[in-house]
MIMAR-858244 format. One line per 4 residues: number of its first residue (from 1); their letters; for each residue y negated, z, x negated of N, C-alpha, C, O. Coordinates in steps of 0.2 Angstrom, whole numbers, plus 5000, padded with zeros to 4 digits. Each point is the difference from the previous one (the first is absolute). Example, Ala and Ser with C-alpha at 12.3 -4.5 7.8 and 13.67 -1.06 7.14 Angstrom:
% residues 2
1) AS) 5028,5039,4934,4994,5000,5004,4994,5000,4996,5001,5003,4995  4994,4993,5007,4994,5001,4996,4995,5003,5004,4994,5001,4997
//
This chain:
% residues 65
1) XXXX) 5685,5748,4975,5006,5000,4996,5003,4993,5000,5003,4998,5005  4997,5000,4989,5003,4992,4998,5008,5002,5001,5001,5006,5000  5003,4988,5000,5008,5000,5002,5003,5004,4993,5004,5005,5000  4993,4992,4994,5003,5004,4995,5001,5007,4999,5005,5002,4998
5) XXXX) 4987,5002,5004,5002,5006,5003,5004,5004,5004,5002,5005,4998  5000,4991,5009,5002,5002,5003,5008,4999,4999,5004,5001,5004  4998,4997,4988,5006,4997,5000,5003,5006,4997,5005,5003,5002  4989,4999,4992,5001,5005,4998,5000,5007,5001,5002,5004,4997
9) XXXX) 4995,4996,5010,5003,5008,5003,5005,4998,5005,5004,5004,5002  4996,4991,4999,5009,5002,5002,5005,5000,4996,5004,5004,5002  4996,4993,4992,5004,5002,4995,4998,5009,5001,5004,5003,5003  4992,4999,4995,4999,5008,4997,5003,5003,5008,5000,5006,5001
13) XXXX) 5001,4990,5005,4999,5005,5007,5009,4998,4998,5003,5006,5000  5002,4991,4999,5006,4997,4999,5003,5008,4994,5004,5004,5001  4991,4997,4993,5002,5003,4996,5001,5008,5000,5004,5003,4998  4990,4998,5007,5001,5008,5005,5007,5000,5003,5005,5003,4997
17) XXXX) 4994,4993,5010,5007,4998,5003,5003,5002,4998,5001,5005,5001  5003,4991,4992,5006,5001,4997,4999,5006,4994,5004,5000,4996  4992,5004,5004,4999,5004,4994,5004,5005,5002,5002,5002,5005  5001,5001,4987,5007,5006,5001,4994,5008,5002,4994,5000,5002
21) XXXX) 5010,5005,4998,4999,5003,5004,4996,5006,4994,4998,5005,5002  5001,4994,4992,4997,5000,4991,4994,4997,5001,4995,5004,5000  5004,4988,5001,4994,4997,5000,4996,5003,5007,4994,5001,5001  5010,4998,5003,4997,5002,5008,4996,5006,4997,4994,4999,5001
25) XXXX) 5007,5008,4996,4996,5005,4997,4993,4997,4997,4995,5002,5001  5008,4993,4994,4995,5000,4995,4993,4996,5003,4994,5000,4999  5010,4996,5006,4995,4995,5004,4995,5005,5004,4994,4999,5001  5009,5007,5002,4996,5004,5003,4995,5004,4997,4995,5002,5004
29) XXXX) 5005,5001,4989,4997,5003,4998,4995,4995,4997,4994,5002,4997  5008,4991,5003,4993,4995,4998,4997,5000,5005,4994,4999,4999  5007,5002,5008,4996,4998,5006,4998,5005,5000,4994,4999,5003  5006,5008,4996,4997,5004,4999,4993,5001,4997,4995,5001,5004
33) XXXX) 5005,5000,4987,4998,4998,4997,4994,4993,5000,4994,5000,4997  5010,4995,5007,4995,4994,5004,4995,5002,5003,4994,5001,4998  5009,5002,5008,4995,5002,5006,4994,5006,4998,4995,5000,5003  5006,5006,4992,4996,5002,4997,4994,4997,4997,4994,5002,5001
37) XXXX) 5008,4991,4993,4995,4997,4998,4996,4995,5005,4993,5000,5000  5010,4997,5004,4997,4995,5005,5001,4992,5000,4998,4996,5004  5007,5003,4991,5001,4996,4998,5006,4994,5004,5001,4999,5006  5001,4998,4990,5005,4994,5002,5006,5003,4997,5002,5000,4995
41) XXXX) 5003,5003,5014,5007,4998,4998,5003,4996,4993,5002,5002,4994  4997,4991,5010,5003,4993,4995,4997,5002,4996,5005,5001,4996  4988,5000,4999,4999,5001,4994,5001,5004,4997,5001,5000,4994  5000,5007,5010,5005,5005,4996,5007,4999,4998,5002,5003,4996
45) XXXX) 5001,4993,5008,5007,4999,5000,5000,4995,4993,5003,5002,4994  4994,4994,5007,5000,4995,4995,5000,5003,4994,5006,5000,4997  4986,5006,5000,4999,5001,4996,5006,5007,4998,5000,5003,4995  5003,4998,5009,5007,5004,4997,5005,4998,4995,5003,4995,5001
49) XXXX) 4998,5008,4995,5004,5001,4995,5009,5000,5002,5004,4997,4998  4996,5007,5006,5007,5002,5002,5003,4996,5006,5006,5000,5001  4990,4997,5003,5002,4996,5007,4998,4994,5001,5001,4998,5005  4997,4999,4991,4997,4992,5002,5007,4996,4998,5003,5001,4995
53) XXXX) 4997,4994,5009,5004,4997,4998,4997,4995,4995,4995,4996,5003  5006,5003,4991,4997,4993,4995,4997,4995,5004,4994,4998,5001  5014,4999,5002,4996,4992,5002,4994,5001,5006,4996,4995,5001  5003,5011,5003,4994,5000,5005,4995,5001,4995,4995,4997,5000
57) XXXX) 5006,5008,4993,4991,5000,4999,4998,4994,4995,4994,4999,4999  5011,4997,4998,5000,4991,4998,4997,4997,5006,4995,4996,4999  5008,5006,5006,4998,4994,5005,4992,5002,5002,4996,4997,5003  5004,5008,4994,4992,5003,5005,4995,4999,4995,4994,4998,5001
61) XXXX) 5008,5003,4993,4995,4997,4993,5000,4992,5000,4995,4997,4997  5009,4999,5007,5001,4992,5002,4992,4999,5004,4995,4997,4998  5006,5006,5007,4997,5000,5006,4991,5003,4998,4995,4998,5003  5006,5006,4994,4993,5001,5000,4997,4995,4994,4994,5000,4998
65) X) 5009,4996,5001,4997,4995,4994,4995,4996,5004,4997,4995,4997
//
């Protein structure tokens, strides 16, 4: 994991943290949903509709260039 990366999950580990107690819900039923398919957390989070914060998934469309 490059520093970019790791910048980027602490932004999304900051975002939990502070998340209301509404998102805290929605976050758990992605990690659910996550853990079913097998997948990436951070790329489920990312590819969410209702929870990503813009500028991490700018920053992550940045980073994989």
């Amino acid at each position: 994991m490059n520093y970019a990366e790791r910048t980027l999950l602490d932004k999304l580990d900051n975002l939990v943290l502070n998340a209301s107690k509404k998102d805290l819900q929605k976050i758990q039923e992605l990690d659910v949903e996550n853990q079913l398919s097998d997948g990436s957390f951070y790329d489920s989070f990312l590819n969410s509709k209702t929870l990503v914060n813009q500028a991490i998934r700018k920053e992550s469309k940045d980073y994989s260039k």
